[in-house]
KOLLODO-83260 format. One record per residue (C-alpha): residue number from 1; residue in three letters; chain; x, y, z. Coordinates in Angstrom, 3 decimals. Layout:
residues N
(NUM,'ALA','A',(X,Y,Z)) ...
end
This chain:
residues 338
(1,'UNK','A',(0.000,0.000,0.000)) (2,'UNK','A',(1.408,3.182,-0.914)) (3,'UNK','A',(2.434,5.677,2.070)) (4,'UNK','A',(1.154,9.485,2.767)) (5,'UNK','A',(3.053,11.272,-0.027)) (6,'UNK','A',(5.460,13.693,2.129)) (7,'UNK','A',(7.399,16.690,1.219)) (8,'UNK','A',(9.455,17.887,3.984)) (9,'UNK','A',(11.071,21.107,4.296)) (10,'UNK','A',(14.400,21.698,6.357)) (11,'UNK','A',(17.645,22.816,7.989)) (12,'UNK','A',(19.048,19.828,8.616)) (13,'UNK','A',(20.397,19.603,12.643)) (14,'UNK','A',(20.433,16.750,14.389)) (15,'UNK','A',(16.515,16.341,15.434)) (16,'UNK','A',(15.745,17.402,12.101)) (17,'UNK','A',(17.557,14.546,11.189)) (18,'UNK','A',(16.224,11.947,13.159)) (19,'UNK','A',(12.689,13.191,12.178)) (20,'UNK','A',(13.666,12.538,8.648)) (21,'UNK','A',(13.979,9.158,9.691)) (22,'UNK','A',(10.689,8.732,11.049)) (23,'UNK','A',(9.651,9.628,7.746)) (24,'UNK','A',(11.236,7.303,5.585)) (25,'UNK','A',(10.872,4.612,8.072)) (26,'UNK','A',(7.949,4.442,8.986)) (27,'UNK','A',(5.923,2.871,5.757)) (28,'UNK','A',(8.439,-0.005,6.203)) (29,'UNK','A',(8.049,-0.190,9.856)) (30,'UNK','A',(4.399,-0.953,9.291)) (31,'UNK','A',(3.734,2.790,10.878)) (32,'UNK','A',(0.008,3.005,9.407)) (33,'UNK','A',(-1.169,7.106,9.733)) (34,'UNK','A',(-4.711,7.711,9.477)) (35,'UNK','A',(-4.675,11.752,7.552)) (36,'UNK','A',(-8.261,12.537,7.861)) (37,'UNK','A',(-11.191,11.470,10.542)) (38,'UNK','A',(-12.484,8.833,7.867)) (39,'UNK','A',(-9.403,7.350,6.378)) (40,'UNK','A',(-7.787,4.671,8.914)) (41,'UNK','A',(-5.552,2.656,6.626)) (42,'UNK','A',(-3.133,5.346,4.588)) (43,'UNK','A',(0.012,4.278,5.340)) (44,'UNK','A',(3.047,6.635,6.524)) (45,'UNK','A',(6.292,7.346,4.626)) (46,'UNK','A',(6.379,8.054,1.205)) (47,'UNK','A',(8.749,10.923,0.849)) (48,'UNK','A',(8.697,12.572,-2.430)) (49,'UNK','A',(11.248,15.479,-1.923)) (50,'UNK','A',(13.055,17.001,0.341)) (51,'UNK','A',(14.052,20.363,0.391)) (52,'UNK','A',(16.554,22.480,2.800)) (53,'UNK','A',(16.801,25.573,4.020)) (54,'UNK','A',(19.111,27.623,6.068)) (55,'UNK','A',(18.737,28.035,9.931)) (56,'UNK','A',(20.105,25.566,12.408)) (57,'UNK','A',(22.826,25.779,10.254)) (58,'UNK','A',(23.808,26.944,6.795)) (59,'UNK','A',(22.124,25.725,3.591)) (60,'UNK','A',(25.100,24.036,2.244)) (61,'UNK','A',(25.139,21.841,5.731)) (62,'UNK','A',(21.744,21.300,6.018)) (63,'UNK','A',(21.578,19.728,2.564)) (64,'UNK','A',(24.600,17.684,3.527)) (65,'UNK','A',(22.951,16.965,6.703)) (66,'UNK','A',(20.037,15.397,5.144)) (67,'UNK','A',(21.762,13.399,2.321)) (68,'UNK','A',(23.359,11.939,5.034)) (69,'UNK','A',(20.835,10.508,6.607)) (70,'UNK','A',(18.687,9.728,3.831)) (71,'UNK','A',(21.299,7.632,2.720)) (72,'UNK','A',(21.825,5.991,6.506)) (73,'UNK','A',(18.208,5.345,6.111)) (74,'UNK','A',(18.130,3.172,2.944)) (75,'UNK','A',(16.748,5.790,1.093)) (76,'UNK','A',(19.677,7.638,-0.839)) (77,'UNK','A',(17.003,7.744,-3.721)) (78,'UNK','A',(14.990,10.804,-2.065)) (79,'UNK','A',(15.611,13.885,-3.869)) (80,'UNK','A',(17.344,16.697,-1.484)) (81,'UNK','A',(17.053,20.266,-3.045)) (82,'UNK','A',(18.659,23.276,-1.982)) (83,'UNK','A',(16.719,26.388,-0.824)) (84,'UNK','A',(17.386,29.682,0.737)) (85,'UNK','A',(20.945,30.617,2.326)) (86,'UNK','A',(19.294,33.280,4.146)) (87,'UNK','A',(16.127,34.648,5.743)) (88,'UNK','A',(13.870,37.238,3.895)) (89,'UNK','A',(15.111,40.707,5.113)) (90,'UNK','A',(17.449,39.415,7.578)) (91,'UNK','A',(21.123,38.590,8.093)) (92,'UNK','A',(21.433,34.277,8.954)) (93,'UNK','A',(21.557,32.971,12.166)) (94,'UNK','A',(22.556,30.109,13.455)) (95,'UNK','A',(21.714,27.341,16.133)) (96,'UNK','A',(25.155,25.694,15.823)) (97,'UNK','A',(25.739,26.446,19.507)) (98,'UNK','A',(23.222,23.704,20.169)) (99,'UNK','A',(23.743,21.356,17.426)) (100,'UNK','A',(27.470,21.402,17.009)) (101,'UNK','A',(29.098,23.135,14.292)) (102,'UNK','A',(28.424,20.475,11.588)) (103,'UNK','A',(24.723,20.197,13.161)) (104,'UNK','A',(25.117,16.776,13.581)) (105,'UNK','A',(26.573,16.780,17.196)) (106,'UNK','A',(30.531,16.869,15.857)) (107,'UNK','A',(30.503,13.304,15.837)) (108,'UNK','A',(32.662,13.462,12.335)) (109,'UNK','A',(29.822,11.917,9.584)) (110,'UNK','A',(31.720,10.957,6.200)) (111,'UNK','A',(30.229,12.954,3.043)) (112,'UNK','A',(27.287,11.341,1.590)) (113,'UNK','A',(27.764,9.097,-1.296)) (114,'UNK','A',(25.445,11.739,-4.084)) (115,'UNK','A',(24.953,15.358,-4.776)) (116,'UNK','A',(21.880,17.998,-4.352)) (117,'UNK','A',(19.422,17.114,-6.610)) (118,'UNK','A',(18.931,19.926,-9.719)) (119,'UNK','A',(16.431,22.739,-8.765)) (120,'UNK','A',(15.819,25.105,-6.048)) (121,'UNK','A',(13.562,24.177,-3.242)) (122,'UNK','A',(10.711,27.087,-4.029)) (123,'UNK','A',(10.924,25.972,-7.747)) (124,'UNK','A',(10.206,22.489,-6.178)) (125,'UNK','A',(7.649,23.476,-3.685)) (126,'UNK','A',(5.876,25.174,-6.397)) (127,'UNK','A',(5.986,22.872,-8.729)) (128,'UNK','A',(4.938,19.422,-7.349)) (129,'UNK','A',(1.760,21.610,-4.938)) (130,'UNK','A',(0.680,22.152,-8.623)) (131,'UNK','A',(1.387,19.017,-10.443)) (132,'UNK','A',(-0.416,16.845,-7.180)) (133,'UNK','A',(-3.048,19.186,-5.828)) (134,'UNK','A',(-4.284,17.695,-2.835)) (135,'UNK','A',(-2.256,14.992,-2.502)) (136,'UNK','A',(1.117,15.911,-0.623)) (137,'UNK','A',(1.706,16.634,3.111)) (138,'UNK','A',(3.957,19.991,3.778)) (139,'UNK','A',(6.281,19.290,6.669)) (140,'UNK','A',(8.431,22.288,7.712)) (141,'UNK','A',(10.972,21.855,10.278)) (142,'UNK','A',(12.711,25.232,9.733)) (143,'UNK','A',(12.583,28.703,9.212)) (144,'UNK','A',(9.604,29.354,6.743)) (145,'UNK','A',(12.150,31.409,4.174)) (146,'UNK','A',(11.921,28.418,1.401)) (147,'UNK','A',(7.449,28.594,1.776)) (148,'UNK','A',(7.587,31.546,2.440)) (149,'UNK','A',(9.368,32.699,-1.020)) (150,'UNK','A',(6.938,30.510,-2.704)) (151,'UNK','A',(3.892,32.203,-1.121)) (152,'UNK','A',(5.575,35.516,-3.242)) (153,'UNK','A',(4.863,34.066,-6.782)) (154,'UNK','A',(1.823,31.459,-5.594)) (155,'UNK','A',(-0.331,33.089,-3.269)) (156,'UNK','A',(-2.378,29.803,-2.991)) (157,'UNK','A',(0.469,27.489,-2.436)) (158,'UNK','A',(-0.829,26.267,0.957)) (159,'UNK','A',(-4.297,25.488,-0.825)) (160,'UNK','A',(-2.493,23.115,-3.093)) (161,'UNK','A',(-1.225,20.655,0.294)) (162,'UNK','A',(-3.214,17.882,1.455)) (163,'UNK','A',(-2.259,19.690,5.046)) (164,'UNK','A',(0.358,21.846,5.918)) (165,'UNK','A',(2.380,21.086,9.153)) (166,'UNK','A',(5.192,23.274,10.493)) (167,'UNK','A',(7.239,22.580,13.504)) (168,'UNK','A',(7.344,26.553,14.773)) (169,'UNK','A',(6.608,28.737,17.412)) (170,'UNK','A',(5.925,28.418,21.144)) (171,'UNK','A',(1.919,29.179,21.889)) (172,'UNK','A',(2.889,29.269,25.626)) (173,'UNK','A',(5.623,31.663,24.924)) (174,'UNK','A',(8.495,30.018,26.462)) (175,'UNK','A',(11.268,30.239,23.921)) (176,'UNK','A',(14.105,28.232,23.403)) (177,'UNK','A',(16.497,31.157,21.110)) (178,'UNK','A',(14.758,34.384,23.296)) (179,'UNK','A',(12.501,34.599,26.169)) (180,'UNK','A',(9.730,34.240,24.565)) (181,'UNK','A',(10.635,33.126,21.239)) (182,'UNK','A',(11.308,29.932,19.506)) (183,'UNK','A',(14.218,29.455,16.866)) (184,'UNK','A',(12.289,28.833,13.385)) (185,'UNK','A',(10.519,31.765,13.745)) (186,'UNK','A',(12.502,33.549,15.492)) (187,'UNK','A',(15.279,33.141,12.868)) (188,'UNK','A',(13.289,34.352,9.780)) (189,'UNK','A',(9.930,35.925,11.720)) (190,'UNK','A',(9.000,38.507,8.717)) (191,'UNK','A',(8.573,34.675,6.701)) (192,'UNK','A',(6.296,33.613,9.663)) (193,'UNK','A',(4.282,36.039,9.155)) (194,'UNK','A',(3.736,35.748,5.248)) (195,'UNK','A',(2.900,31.655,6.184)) (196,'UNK','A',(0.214,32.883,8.737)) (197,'UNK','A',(-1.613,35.618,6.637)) (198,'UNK','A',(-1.874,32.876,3.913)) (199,'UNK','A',(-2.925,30.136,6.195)) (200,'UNK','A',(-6.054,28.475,7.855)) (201,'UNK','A',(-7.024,26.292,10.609)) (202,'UNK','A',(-8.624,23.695,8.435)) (203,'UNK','A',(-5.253,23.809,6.586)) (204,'UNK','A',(-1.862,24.466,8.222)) (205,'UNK','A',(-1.042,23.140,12.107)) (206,'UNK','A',(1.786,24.111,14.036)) (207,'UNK','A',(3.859,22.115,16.202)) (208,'UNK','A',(5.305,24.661,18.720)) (209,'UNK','A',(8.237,23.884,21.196)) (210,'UNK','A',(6.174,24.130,24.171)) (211,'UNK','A',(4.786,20.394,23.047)) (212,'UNK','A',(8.450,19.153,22.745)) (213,'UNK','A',(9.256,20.844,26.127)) (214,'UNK','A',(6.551,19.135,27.493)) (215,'UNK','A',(5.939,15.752,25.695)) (216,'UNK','A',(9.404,14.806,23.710)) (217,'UNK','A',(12.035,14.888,26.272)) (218,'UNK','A',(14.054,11.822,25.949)) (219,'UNK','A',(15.014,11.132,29.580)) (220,'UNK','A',(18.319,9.141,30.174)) (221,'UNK','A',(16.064,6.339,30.865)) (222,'UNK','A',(14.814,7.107,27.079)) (223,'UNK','A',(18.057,7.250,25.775)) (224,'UNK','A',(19.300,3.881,27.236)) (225,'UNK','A',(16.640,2.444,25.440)) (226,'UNK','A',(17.427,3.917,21.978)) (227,'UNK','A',(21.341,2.904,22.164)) (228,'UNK','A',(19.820,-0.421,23.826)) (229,'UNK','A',(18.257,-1.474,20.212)) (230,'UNK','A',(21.413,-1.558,18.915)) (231,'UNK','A',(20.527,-0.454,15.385)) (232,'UNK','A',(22.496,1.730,13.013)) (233,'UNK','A',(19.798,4.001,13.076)) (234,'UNK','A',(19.639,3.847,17.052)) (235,'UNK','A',(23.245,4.616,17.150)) (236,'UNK','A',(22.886,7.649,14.786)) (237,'UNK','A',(19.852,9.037,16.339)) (238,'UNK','A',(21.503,8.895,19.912)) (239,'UNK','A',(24.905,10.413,19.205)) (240,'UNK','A',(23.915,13.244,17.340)) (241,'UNK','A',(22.297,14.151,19.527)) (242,'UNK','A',(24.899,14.425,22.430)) (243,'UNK','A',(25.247,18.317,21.843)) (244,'UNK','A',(21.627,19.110,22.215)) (245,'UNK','A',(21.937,16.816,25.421)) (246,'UNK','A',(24.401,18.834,26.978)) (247,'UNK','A',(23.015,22.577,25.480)) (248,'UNK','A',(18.967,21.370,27.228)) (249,'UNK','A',(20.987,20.304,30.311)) (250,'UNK','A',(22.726,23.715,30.840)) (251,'UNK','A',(20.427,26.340,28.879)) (252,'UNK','A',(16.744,24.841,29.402)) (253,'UNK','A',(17.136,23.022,32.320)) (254,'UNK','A',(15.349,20.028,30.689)) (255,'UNK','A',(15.591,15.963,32.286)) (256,'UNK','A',(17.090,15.134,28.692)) (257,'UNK','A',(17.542,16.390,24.942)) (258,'UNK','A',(13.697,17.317,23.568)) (259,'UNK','A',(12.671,16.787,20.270)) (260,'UNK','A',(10.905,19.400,18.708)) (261,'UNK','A',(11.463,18.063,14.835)) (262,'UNK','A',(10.356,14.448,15.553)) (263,'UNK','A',(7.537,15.270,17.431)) (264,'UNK','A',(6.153,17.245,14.629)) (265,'UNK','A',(6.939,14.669,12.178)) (266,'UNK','A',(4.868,12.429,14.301)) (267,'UNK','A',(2.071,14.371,14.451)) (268,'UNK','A',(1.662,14.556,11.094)) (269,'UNK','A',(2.238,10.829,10.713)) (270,'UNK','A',(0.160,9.931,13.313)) (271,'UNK','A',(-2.395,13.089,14.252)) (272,'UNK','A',(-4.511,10.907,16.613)) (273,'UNK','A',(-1.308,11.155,18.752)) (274,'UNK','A',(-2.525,15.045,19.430)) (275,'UNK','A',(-4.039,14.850,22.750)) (276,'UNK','A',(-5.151,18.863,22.889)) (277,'UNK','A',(-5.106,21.363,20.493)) (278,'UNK','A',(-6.687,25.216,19.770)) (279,'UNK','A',(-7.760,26.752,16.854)) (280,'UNK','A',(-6.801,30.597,17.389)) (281,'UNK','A',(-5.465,33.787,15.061)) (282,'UNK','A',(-2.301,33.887,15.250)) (283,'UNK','A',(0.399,36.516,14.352)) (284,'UNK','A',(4.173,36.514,15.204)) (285,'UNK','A',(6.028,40.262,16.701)) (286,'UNK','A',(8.665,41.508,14.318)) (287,'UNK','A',(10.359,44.191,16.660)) (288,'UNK','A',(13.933,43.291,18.733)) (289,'UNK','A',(12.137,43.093,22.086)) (290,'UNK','A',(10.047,40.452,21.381)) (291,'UNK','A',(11.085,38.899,17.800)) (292,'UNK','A',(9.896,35.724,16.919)) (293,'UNK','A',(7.116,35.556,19.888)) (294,'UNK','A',(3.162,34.741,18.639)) (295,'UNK','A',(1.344,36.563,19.137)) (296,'UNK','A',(-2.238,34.581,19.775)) (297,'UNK','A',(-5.512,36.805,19.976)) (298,'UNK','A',(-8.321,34.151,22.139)) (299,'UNK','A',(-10.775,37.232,22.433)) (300,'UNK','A',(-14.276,36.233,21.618)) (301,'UNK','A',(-13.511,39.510,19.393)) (302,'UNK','A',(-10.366,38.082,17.662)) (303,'UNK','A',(-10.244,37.327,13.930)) (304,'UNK','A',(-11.277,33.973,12.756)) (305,'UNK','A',(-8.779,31.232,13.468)) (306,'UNK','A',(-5.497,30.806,10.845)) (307,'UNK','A',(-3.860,27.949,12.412)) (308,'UNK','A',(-4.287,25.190,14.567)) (309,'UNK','A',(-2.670,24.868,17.546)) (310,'UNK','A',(-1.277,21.907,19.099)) (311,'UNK','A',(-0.468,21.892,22.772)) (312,'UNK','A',(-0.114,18.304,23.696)) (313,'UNK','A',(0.598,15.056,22.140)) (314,'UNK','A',(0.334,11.240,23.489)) (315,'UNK','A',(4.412,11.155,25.089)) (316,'UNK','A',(4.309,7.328,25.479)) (317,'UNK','A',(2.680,6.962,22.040)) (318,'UNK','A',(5.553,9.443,20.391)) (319,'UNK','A',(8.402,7.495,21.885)) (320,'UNK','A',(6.633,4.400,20.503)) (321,'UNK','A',(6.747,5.347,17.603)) (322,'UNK','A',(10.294,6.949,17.271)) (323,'UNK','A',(12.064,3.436,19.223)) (324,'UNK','A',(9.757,1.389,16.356)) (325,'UNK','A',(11.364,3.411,13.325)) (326,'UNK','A',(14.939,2.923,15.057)) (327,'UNK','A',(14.760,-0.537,15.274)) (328,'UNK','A',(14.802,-1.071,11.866)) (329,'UNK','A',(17.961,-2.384,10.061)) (330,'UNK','A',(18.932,-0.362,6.720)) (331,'UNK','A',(21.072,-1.023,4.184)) (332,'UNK','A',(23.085,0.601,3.800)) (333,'UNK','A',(24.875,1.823,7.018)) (334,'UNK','A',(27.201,5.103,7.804)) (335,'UNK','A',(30.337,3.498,8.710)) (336,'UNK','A',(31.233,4.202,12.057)) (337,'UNK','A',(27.753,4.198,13.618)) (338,'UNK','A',(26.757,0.612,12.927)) 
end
């Protein structure tokens, strides 16, 4: 049975990376994703494209990043195209103080075995929305610059998705890069804001970082258990990760690295893992005080809802899910992390 037809969107760090393997792995895992209230038996993981974008670190790492681990995953065949090297208006940023410089967690990754597909990622995200209406999922797990440049020459773009899910924002406004802010948008916020005035709640759902703060904290007990399966893709998953381990230990104060990429992923895999979610208007502030924080209007006055919200997800059911896709056995393997 074919999978859900995903094209994912990203600046390849090391959750972004082990999200991308929940993708690919989870049609051959058995994963099976239900995508609307009446269809129970689409199954998950048919990645079409990926394309990358610059935020966690730059463009020409991300797409190495996720060649990488495409190829890791058995699945060297995905395209990976190139996007933006920089936000809208703004000079780059980088999260590389979390992820490591390489984004990966330092741990020294050979090159992967292909180049970048031909084409730009907004050529490619405009192109396949129009040649499948309706039928692909829109994952973002970066700065919006790359959908965001595409909403410029297609103002419909997000009409042209099956569903739209981004991993961005923090609805409670706890940030992770500011007070109150949380990287993706905080890193390209004036592209935020062209995604949200195009968007609506029936559409597009956001996966903020207050649901990873809360529900995708892999404990050590957690990551015993992923090094425990004693996979390839275990291994990988666990020691890139080692930077973000040591960043959430001393800058969030969290019982374990979070996973704010994977988590959304899942939820778009799996959305009967949301537990709670709110439909709500939502803008994002542009100004140096408060950059990158939503800005969420719940008065009975506000303007009808843009995006869905969600605020919680099944924990037990997301680690489930993300020890099921590591268990699996690829061929072939990154040598070095077998």
């Amino acid at each position: 049975m074919p999978g859900l037809p995903l094209l994912i969107d990203t600046d390849t760090g090391s959750d972004d990376a082990v999200a991308l393997l929940l993708a690919v792995a989870a049609d051959a895992s058995g994963v099976r994703a239900p995508t609307t209230a009446g269809d129970r038996a689409t199954a998950a993981g048919d990645v079409r494209a990926v394309t990358t974008v610059a935020g966690n670190v730059p463009l020409a790492t991300a797409t190495r990043n996720a060649l990488i681990t495409l190829q890791l995953a058995g699945h060297a065949g995905v395209p990976v195209h190139p996007g933006c090297d920089r936000p809208l208006t703004r000079p780059p940023s980088t999260a590389q103080h979390v992820h490591g410089l390489d984004g990966m967690g330092d741990v020294g990754l050979p090159d992967p075995a292909r180049a970048p597909a031909d084409g730009h990622a907004v050529d490619v995200l405009l192109s396949l929305a129009r040649r499948h209406p309706g039928e692909l999922t829109l994952v973002t797990l970066g700065p919006l610059t790359n959908v965001a440049a595409a909403l410029l020459r297609d103002r419909e773009l997000l009409t042209r998705f099956r569903h739209v899910y981004c991993m961005a924002g923090a609805a409670d406004l706890c940030g992770n890069i500011s007070p109150t802010a949380e990287f993706n948008v905080w890193a390209d916020p004036e592209a935020a804001r062209v995604v949200l005035r195009a968007a609506t709640a029936d559409r597009v759902t956001w996966i903020g970082w207050d649901v990873s703060r809360r529900d995708a904290v892999m404990t050590p007990g957690d990551q015993r258990r992923l090094e425990e399966l004693g996979t390839p893709l275990a291994a990988f998953a666990h020691r890139i990760n080692r930077a973000v381990a040591d960043w959430a230990r001393d800058v969030t104060g969290l019982a374990g690295y979070d996973l704010p990429d994977p988590v959304a992923m899942a939820v778009a895999l799996r959305p009967e893992l949301v537990t709670e979610r709110e439909r709500a208007h939502v803008d994002v502030a542009l100004g140096d005080e408060t950059r990158g924080q939503l800005i969420i209007d719940r008065r009975r006055a506000a303007p009808p809802p843009n995006v869905t919200l969600v605020r919680r997800v099944d924990e037990q059911g997301f680690k489930r899910l993300l020890l099921d896709a590591c268990a699996r056995t690829p061929s072939p393997t990154i040598e070095g992390l077998s």
